[in-house]
C-alpha positions in Angstrom: 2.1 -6.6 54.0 5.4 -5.5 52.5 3.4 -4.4 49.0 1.8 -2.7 52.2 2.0 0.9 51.1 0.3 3.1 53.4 -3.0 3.9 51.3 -1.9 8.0 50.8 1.5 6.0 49.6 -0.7 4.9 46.5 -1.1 8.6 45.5 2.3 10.3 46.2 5.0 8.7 46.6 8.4 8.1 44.6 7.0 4.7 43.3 4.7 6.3 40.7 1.5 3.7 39.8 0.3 3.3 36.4 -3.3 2.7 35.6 -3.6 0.0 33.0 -7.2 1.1 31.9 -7.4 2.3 28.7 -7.8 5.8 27.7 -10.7 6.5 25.0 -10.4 9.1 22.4 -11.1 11.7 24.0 -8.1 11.6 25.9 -6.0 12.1 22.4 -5.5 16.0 23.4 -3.6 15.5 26.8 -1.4 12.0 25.7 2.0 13.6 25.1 4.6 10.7 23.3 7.2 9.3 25.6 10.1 6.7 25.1 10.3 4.6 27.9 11.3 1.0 29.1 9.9 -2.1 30.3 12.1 -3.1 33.6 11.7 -6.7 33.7 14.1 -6.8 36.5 12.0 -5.4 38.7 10.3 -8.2 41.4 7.2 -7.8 44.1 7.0 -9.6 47.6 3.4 -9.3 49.0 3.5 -10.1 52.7 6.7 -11.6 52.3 6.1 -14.3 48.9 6.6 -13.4 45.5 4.0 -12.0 44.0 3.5 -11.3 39.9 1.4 -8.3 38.9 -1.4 -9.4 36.4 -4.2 -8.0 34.2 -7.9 -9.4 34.4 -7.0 -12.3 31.2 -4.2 -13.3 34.3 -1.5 -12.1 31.9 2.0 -11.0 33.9 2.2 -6.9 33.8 5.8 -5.6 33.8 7.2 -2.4 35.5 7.9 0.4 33.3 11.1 2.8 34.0 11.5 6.6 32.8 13.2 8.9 33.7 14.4 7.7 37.1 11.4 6.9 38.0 9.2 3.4 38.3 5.6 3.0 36.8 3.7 -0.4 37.8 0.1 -1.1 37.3 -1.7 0.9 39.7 -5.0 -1.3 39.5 -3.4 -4.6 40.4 -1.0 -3.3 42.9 -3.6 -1.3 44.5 -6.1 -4.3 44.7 -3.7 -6.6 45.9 -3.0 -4.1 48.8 -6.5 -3.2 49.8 -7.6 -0.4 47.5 -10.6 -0.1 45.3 -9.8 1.2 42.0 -12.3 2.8 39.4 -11.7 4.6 36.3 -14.3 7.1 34.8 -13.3 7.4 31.3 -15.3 10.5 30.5 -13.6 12.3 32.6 -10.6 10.9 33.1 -10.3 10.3 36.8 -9.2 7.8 38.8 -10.4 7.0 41.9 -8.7 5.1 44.7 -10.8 4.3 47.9 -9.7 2.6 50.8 -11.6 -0.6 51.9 -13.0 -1.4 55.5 -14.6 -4.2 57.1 -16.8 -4.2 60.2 -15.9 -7.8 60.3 -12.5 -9.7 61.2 -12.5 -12.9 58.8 -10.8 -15.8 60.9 -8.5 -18.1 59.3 -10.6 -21.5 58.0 -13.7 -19.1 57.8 -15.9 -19.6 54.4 -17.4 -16.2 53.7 -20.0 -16.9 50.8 -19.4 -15.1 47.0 -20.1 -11.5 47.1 -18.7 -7.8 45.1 -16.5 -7.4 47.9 -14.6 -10.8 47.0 -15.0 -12.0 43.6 -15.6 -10.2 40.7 -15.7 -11.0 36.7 -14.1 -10.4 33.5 -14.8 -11.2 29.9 -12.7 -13.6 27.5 -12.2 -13.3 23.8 -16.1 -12.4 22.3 -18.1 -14.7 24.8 -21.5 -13.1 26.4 -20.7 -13.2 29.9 -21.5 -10.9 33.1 -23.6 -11.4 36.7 -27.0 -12.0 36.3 -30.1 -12.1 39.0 -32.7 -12.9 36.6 -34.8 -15.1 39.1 -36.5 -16.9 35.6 -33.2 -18.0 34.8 -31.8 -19.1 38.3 -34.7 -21.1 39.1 -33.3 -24.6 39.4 -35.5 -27.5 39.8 -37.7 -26.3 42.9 -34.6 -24.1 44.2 -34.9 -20.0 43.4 -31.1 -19.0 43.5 -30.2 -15.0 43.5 -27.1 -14.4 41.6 -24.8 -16.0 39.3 -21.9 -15.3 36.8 -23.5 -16.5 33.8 -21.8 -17.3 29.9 -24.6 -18.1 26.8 -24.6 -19.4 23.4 -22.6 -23.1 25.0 -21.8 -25.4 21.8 -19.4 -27.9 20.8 -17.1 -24.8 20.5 -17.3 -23.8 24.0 -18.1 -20.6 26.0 -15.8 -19.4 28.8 -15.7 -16.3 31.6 -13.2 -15.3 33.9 -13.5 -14.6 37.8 -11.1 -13.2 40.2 -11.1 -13.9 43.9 -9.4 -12.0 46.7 -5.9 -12.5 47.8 -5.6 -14.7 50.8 -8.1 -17.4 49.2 -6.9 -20.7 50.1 -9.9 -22.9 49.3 -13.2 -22.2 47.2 -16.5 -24.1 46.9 -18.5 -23.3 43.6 -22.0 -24.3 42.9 -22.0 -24.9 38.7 -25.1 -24.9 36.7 -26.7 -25.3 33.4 -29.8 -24.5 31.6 -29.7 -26.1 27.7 -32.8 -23.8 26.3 -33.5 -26.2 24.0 -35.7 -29.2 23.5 -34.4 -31.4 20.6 -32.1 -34.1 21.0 -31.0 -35.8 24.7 -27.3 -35.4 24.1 -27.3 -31.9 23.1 -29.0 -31.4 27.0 -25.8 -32.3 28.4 -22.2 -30.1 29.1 -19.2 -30.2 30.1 -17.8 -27.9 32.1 -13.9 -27.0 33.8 -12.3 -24.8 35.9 -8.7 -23.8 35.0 -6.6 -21.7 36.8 -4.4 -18.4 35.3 -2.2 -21.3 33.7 -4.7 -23.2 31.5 -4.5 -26.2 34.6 -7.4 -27.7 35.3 -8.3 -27.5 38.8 -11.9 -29.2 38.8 -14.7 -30.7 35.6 -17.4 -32.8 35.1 -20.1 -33.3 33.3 -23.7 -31.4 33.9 -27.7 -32.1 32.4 -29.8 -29.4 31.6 -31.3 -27.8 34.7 -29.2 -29.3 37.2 -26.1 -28.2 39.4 -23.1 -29.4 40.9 -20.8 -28.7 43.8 -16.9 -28.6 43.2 -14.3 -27.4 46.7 -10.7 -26.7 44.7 -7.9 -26.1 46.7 -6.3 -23.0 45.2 -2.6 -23.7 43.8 0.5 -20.8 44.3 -1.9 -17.8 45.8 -3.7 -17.7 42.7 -6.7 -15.4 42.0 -7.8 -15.6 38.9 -9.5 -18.4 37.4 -11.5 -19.5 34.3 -14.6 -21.3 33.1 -15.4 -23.1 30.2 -18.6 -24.8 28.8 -19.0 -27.4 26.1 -21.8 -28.9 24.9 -21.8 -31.4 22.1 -24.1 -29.5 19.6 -23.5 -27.7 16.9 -26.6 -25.4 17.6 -27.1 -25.4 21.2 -27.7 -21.8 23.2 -27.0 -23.5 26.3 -26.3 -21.0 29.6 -24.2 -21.9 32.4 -23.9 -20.5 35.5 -21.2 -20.4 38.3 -24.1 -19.7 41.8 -23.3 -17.0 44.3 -26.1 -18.4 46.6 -23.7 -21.8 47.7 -20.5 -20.8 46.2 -18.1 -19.7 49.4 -14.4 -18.8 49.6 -12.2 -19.7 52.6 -8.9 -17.9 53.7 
């Protein structure tokens, strides 16, 4: 890929990489004050298209220039060319680690949800994460595993985001909701959508309590991150939904 740095290029090379995790307080002591500039001239080709640098919301990161030198965000550029990135904010420390695969994915292969190729992120205050609470994955006479999973789904909605690896040309997700609740019929019901980094829709419908449904989207402009929402029509409702590992695949 020509974002292809060698992996040891990601550590030293001319093209500094900035982390964009952020530093606790702890790290006050060894922050020294610089003035430096965004470089919004600055554009990426990953395996020869254009690609756009972007945090977990899907917001565009920009390059930043000082001193002769160019800082861009090491986590997206490193995940986009193969690198695990974690950050241990205790002690400070990065850690890069190079990914390998025992397996060759084919071209039109559907590899099925898994760490390796999707992973979550919050949005705004909404109680989202991975769950494998079998209790709550237990869907008619079907015991699912894992899902990403987003509570307290009203009129107001509840959304979580998801990010899929690069090279993701098609994705089948298996959506479900649970209304906790045993009042009125309507309140059992929700809507539900799947938008894209842009706010486009890409697939909705509606869903009754304890129930799933399949949706295959055909993903738009190499995209890779993607959002949920729920929306019930209560005012009340704790409704949970659910986005299922167990049948949801991606396809490259």
């Amino acid at each position: 890929m020509k974002l292809k740095m060698k992996k040891t290029a990601l550590i030293g090379s001319a093209l500094v990489l900035l982390l964009t995790f952020s530093a606790g307080a702890s790290a006050a002591t060894t922050l020294e004050r610089i003035q430096a500039n965004l470089n919004h001239g600055i554009s990426f080709l990953l395996d020869g298209e254009t690609w756009t640098p972007k945090d977990p919301n899907g917001n565009k990161l920009t390059p930043i220039s000082y001193k002769g030198t160019t800082y861009v965000p090491l986590k997206s550029v490193a995940e986009a060319a193969g690198v695990d990135v974690e950050y241990e904010a205790a002690k400070q420390q990065i850690s890069l680690n190079t990914k390998t695969s025992s397996t060759t994915i084919s071209t039109g292969e559907r590899v099925p949800f898994s760490v390796d190729n999707v992973s979550h992120f919050l949005i705004d205050l909404d109680k989202s994460g991975i769950t494998r609470n079998r209790a709550e994955l237990l869907f008619g006479e079907v015991q699912y595993e894992t899902a990403f999973t987003v509570t307290k789904v009203n009129v107001a909605g509840a959304d979580f985001g998801f990010n899929v690896k690069k090279g993701t040309k098609r994705i089948g997700v298996l959506i479900g909701y649970h209304a906790n609740e045993e009042d009125l019929d309507f309140k059992r019901t929700a809507r539900y959508s799947i938008m894209d980094s842009k706010g486009q829709s890409l697939a909705a419908g509606s869903i009754t309590d304890g129930a799933v449904v399949s949706n295959e989207i055909v993903i738009p402009n190499n995209e890779t991150v993607f959002t949920v929402n729920f929306e019930s029509g209560a005012t009340s409702s704790t409704g949970t939904g659910y986005m299922i590992w167990d049948e949801s695949w991606l396809e490259f």
